[in-house]
C-alpha positions in Angstrom: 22.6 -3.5 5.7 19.3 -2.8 4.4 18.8 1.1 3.6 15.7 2.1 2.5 14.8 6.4 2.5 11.9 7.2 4.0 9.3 9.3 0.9 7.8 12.5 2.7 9.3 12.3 5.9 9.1 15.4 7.4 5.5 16.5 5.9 4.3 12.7 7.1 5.8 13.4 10.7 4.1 17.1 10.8 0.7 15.9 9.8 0.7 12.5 11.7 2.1 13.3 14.9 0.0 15.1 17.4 1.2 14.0 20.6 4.0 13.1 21.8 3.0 10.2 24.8 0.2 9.1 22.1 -0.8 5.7 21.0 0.0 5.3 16.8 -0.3 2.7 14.1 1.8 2.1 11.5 0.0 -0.2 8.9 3.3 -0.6 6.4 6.3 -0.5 8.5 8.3 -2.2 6.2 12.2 -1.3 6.9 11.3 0.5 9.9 12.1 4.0 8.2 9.2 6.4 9.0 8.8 4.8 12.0 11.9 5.2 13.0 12.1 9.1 12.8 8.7 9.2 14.2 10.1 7.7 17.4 12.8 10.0 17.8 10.1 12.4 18.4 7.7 10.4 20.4 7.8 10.1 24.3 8.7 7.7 26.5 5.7 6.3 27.3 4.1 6.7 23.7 3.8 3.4 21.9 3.8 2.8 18.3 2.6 -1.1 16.7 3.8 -1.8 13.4 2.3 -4.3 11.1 3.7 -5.7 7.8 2.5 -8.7 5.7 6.6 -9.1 4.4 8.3 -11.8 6.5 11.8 -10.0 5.8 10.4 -6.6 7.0 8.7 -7.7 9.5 11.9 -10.0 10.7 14.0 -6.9 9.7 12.3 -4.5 12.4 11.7 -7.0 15.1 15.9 -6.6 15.3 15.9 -3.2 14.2 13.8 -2.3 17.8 14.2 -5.1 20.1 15.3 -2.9 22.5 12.8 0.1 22.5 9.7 -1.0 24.4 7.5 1.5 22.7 7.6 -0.8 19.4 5.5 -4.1 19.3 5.3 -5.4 16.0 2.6 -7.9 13.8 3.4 -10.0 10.6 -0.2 -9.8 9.4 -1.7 -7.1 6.8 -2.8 -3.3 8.0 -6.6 -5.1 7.4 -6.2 -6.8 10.9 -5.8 -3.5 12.5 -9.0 -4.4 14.4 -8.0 -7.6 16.0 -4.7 -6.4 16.9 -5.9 -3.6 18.4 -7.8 -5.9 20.5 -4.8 -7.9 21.4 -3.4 -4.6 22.0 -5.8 -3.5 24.3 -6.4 -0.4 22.0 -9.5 1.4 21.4 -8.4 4.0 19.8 -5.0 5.6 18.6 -3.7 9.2 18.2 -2.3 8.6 14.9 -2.6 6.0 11.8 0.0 6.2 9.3 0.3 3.7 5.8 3.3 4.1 3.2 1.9 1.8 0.3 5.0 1.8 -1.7 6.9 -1.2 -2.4 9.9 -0.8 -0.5 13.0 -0.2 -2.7 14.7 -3.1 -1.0 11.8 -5.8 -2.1 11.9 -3.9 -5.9 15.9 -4.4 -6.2 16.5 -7.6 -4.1 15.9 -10.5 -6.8 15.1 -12.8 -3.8 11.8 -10.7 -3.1 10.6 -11.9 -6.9 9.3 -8.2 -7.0 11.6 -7.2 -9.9 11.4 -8.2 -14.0 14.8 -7.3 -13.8 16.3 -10.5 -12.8 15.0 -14.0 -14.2 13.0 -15.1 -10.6 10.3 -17.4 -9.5 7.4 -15.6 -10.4 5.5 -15.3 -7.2 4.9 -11.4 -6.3 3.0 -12.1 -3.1 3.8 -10.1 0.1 3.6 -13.1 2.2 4.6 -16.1 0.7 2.5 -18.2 3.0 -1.1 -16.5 1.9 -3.0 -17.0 -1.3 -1.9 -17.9 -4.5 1.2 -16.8 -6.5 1.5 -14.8 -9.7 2.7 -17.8 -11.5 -0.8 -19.4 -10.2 -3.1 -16.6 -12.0 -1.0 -16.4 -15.2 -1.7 -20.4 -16.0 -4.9 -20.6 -14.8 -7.0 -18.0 -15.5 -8.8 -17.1 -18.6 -7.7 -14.5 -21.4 -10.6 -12.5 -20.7 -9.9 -12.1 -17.0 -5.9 -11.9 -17.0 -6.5 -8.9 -19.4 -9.5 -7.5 -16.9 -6.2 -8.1 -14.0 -3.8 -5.8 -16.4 -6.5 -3.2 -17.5 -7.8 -2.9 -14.0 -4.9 -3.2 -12.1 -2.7 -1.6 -14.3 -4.3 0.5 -16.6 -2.4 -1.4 -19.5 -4.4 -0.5 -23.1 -2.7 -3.9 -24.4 -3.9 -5.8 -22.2 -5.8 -8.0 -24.6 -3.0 -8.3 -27.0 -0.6 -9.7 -23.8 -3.7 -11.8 -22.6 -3.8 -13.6 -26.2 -0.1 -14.5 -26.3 0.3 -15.4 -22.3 -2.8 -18.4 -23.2 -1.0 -19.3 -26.3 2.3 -19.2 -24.2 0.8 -21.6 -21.3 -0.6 -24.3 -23.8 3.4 -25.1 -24.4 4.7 -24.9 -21.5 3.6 -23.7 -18.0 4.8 -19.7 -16.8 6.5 -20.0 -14.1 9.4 -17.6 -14.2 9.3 -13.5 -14.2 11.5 -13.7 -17.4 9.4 -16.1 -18.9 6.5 -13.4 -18.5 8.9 -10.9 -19.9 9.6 -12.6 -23.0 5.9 -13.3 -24.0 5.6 -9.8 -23.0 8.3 -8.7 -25.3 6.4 -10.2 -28.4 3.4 -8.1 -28.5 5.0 -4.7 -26.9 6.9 -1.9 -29.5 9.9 -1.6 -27.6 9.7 2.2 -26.6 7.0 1.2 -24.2 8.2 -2.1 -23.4 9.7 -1.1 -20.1 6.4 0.8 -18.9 4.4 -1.9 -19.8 6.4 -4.7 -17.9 5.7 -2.3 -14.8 2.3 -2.2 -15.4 2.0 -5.5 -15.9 3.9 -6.7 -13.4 2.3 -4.2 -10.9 -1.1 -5.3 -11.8 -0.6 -9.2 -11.0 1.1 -7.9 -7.6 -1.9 -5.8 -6.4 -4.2 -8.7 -7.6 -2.3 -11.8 -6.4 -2.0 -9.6 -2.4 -5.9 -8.1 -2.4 -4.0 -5.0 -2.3 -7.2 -3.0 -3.2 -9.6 -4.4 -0.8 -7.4 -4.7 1.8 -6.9 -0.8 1.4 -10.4 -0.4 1.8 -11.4 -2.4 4.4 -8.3 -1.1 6.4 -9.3 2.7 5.4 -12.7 1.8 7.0 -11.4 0.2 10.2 -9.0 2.8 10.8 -11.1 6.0 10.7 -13.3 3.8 13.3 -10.5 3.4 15.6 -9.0 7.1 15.6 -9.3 9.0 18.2 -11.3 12.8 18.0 -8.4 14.8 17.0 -6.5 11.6 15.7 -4.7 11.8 12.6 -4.9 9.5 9.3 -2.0 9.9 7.0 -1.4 7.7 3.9 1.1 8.0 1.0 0.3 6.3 -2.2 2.2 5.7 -5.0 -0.6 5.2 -8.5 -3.8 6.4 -9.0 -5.5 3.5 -8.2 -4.6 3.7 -4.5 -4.9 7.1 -4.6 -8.2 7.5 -5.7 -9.4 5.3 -3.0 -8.4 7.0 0.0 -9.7 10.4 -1.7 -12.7 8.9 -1.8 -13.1 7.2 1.5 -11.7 10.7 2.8 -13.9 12.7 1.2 -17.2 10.9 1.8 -16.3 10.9 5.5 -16.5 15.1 5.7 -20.0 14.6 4.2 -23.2 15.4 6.5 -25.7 13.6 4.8 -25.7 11.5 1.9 -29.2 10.8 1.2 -30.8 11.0 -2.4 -31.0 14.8 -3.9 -34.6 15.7 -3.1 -35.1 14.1 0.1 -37.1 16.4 2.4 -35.6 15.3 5.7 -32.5 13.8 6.0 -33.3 9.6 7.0 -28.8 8.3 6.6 -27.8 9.5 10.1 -24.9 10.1 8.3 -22.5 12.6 10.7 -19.1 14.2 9.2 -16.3 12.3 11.0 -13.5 14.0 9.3 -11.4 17.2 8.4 -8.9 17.2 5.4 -6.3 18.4 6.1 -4.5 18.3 2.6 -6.4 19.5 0.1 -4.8 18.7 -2.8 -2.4 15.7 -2.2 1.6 16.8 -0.6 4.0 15.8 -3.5 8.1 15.0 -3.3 9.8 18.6 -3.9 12.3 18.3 -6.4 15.5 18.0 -4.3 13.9 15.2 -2.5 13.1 13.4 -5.8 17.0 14.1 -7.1 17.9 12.3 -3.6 15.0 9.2 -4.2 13.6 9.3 -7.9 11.2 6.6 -6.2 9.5 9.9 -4.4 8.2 11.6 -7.3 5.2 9.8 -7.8 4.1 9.5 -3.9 1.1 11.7 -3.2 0.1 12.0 0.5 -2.8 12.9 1.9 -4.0 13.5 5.8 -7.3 13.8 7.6 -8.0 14.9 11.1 -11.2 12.9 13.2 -13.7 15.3 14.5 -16.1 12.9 16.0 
């Protein structure tokens, strides 16, 4: 039995759903757990398609709602939602909803080779069948760029220093285990940060070896395309990275114009598309953080399509 707690449940439900017979997307439906409590409010004839680039999740929920014929399901990534919709016969949806945690099943199952915890194949992609594992980047790619992944990616300030030793490392003997990566890691890091830096690092070569990034923004782009006027957009993130991103993207479309300052006349066509809803980003209270410590660094924001 898989359990996996849902992060901002209830402020995610109140934000996201607007009607109850609507059409929604969920782009990261991983265990099935927002998703789930969103259908117990949804109608009957409401439909809900959930996408996940994880085989397990994706195997997980096809049993999980086999039997609720509101639910259809894609193994693909939340980037597609454009052709699926098309399968789907969807041109536009009521809601669009995207939790871009790593599920706390995939970061303490071993098997997922999310972890630096246990000594696994280090692979770190989503789906196992696309692109190129971790293992593949960390012997193949130069010093300068695997410290441009973990200063990018992960914000790591030794990133240079872990760079140096993973080529030295590599010239001995290929890396091709997570507690290989840990050890070299080890060498370079004092210990009181050696446990932050390991998630940075680690975090870092998973956004990089799944696109994470670009996929976020392509899928961010599509989306707000295929919502409906009065449609709602909700996305929890989980680092500032991600976050920063969908402010962005949010932000830019409840602009007017964005022509150069000092044009006479505006030329970009540009219309405002969307209403923020949140402000600042909703954070975890503190019970809810006491009940999932993985909650207290989600941030969620929301938007609402005018046009």
């Amino acid at each position: 039995m898989i359990h996996h707690v849902p992060v901002l449940l209830e402020e995610s439900k109140k934000h996201l759903l607007t009607k109850k017979e609507g059409t929604y997307f969920d782009g990261t439906i991983g265990f099935g757990g927002h998703s789930e409590k969103f259908l117990e409010v949804l109608g009957k004839k409401s439909k809900l398609v959930g996408v996940d680039k994880d085989y397990n999740a994706f195997e997980f929920c096809r049993e999980k709602f086999k039997k609720d014929k509101r639910v259809v399901l894609y193994h693909s990534s939340f980037a597609n939602i454009d052709k699926i919709s098309k399968i789907e016969f969807i041109d536009f949806y009521d809601g669009i909803f995207a939790d871009l945690g790593v599920s706390s099943f995939q970061l303490d199952d071993p098997e997922s080779g999310f972890t630096f915890r246990e000594d696994v194949a280090l692979d770190l992609r989503m789906n196992k069948h696309e692109g190129v594992s971790a293992s593949h980047v960390i012997n193949s790619l130069s010093k300068r760029e695997l410290a441009d992944i973990f200063f990018n990616y992960g914000e790591e300030k030794n990133s240079r220093s872990i760079a140096t030793e993973i080529v030295k490392a590599r010239q001995i003997k290929r890396i091709e285990r997570t507690g290989e990566l840990k050890n070299i890691i080890e060498k370079v890091t004092n210990k009181k940060y050696l446990t932050k830096t390991l998630a940075r690092v680690f975090q870092a070569l998973r956004i990089y070896v799944n696109n994470e990034l670009d996929d976020l923004k392509e899928f961010l782009d599509k989306a707000i395309d295929l919502l409906d006027t009065g449609g709602r957009i909700v996305i929890l993130s989980y680092h500032s990275l991600e976050d920063r991103i969908v402010k962005e993207k949010f932000k830019y479309e409840t602009l007017e114009c964005v022509c150069p300052p000092g044009t006479p006349v505006c030329v970009c066509g540009k219309k405002k598309r969307l209403k923020i809803l949140t402000p600042k980003p909703v954070k975890a209270t503190e019970a809810e953080i006491k009940i999932n410590r993985r909650s207290r660094s989600a941030k969620l924001r929301a938007a609402e399509k005018l046009i």
